[in-house]
C-alpha positions, 0 to 999 in steps of 0.5 A: 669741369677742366678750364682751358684757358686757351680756348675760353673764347671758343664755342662750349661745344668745342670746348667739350670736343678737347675736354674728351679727347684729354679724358680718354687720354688722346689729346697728344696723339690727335695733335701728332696725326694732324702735325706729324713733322717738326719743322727745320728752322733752327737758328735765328739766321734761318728764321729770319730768312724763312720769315723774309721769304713769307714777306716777300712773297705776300707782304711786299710793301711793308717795311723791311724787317731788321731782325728776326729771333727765337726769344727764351724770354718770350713764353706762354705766361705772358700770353705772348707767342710772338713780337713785334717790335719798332725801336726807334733810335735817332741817327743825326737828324732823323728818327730811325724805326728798326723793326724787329720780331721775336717768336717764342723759343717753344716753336722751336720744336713745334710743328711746320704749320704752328710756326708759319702761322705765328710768323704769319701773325706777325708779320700781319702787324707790320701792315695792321697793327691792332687785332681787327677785322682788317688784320685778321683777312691780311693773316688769311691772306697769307694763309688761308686756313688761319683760324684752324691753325690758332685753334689748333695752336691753343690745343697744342699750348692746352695740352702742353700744360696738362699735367700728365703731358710728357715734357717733349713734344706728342710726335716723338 
C-alpha cells in the first residue's frame, strides 16, 4: 500500500480515495478541475500587498507585518510551507519585535485558493501563536472552507511527489 505522508492524519477512507485516483492515474487531472487557475502574485511586493489586505480586512488588531516573501529555502522536507517569524532587535533602549513571514516559492505557481490558505495560516500565528483549537477558528474565520483547502493542499503536495508526476503543475 502507497504511504502518504501528507495525509497520514486523515481518515484510512480518505486515504483510499487519493490512493485510487493515483492508480487509475487521475490524481493531477482531479487537482486541475478543482483549482484550474494560477494565481498572479508574483513578486514579494504583490505578496506582501496581497498578505496586507487579507490582515486588513480580518485581522485588524494584530501587529503590523514588517515583510513579507516567497523563500526558495523554505520547502516541503522541512515540512515548512510557510513562516513566521519575530526578529527582535534592540533600538536605543527598547527591543523592537519585526514580524515577518515567508511563504514557500512553490506557491508561486500554485493555484489562487492554495495560496490564500497558506497566508491565511500565517497570519492566524500573529494572534495565536500554537496549532490549538483557538487558532484553527481564527484560520476559519478568515476562510471558511480551511480544513477543504489543507486537505486539498496535502493532495496537491502528494501528487507533486509522485514519481510519474510531470515537473509542472497539473493545469498546464
Amino acid at each position: 500500500m502507497l504511504a502518504l505522508k501528507y495525509l497520514q492524519a486523515y481518515p484510512v477512507a480518505l486515504q483510499d480515495q487519493v490512493r485510487q485516483l493515483i492508480a487509475q492515474d487521475r490524481l493531477g487531472e482531479h487537482l486541475a478541475s478543482r483549482y484550474p487557475e494560477q494565481h498572479a502574485v508574483q513578486s514579494d511586493k504583490a505578496l506582501y500587498a496581497y498578505t496586507v489586505a487579507l490582515k486588513q480586512q480580518y485581522l485588524k488588531q494584530a501587529p503590523t507585518i514588517d515583510k513579507v516573501l516567497y523563500d526558495s529555502k523554505l520547502d516541503v522536507v522541512q515540512r515548512a510551507l510557510g513562516l513566521h517569524t519575530a526578529i527582535s532587535r534592540v533600538q536605543g533602549n527598547k527591543l523592537k519585535a519585526k514580524k515577518e513571514i515567508r511563504i514557500a516559492v512553490l506557491f508561486k505557481a500554485a493555484a489562487p485558493e492554495f495560496l490564500q490558505m497558506i497566508v491565511v495560516h500565517e497570519l492566524a500565528h500573529l494572534k495565536e501563536y500554537e496549532h490549538n483549537k483557538a487558532f484553527y477558528q481564527l484560520c476559519r474565520y478568515m476562510l471558511p472552507d480551511y480544513h477543504q483547502r489543507e486537505f486539498d493542499l496535502r493532495v496537491y503536495l502528494t501528487w507533486r511527489e509522485l514519481p510519474a508526476a510531470p515537473a509542472t503543475d497539473p493545469r498546464e
